[in-house]
N, C-alpha and C positions, 0 to 999 in steps of 0.2 A: 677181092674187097668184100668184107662183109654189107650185110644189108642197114641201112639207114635205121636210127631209132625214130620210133615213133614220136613226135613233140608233143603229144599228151600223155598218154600213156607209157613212156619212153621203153617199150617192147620194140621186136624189132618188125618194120615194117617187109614185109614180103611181098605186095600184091604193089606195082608201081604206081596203079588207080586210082589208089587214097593219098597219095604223098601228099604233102611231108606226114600224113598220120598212119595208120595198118589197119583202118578200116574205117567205115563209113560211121562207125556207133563213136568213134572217136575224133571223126568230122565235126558230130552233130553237137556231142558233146561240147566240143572246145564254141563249136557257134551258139551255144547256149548261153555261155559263159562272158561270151562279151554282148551277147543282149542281155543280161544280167547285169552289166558294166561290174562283174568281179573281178576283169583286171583292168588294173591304174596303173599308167606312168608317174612315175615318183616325181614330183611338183614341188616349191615352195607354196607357200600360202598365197592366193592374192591380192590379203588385206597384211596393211602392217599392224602386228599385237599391239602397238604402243600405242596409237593412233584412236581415238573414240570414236566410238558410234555416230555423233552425230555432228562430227567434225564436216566442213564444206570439203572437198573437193579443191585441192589445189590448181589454177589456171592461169598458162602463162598471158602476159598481153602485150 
């Protein structure tokens, strides 16, 4: 079985230490990048467009 790609770099990982990545520069890298918050789960909005600014708050009673 070949070796696992790296999930950053998608090289292939060789060294089993760094899984899921093939090195430690590609560890730091990817934990860079989510204290960056450069990756997002794809979301709706959670304001509705139609809806104004300075509309109340809908509450049931």
């Amino acid at each position: 079985m070949p070796d696992p790609l790296c999930v950053f770099c998608r090289r292939r990982a060789v060294d089993p230490a760094w899984r899921p990545f093939c090195s430690e520069r590609c560890k730091l890298q990817d934990l860079a990048r989510w204290a960056d918050c450069a990756y997002r789960i794809p979301a709706e909005p959670l304001t509705d467009p139609e809806e104004p600014d300075n509309a109340e708050p809908h509450t049931e009673r």
